[in-house]
C-alpha positions in Angstrom: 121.4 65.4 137.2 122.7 66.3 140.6 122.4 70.4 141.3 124.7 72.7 143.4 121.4 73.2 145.4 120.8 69.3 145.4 123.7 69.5 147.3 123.6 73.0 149.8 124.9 72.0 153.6 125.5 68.3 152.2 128.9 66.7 152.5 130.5 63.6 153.0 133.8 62.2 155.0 135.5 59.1 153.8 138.1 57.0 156.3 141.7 57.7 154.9 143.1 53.5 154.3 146.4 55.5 152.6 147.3 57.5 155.0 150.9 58.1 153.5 152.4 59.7 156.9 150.9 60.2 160.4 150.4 64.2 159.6 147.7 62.8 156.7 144.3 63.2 158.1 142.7 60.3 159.1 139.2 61.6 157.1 138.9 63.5 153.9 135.7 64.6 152.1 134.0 67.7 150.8 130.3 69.8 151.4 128.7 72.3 149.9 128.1 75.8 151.9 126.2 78.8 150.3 127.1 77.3 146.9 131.0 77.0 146.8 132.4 73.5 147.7 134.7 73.0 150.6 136.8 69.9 150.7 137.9 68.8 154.6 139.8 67.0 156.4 139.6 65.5 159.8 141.9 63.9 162.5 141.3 62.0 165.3 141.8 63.5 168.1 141.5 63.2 172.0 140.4 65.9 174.7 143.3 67.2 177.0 141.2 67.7 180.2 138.2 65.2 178.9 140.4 62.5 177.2 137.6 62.0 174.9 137.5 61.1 171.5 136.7 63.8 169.0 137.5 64.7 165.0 139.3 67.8 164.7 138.3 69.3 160.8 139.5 72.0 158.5 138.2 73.0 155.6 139.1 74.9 152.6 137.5 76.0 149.6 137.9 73.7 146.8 139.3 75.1 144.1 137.6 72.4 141.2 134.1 73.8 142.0 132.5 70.8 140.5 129.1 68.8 141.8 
């Protein structure tokens, strides 16, 4: 069986297939940080004075605190 600290400063981010308008993120996901589970979200993104390619994220804390 899989523990909360199995899982400490582990995540995952899964591409988005459905995205169901262009304000959906283009990643979603979760990790675990100090034992409460965040889920994120990312979006492509591109630099304004770089013009490189980068994933913007937010997180927030999830509110199913499951493993």
């Amino acid at each position: 069986m899989i523990t909360k600290e199995d899982m400490e400063l582990r995540g995952s981010l899964f591409a988005n297939r459905n995205k169901e308008n262009e304000k959906a993120p283009d990643f979603y996901g979760s990790i675990w940080i100090e034992g409460v589970k965040y889920r994120l979200a990312g979006w492509n993104s591109w630099g304004k004075n770089s013009g490189k390619e980068y994933v913007q994220l937010k997180a927030e804390v999830d509110q199913k605190q499951e493993v």
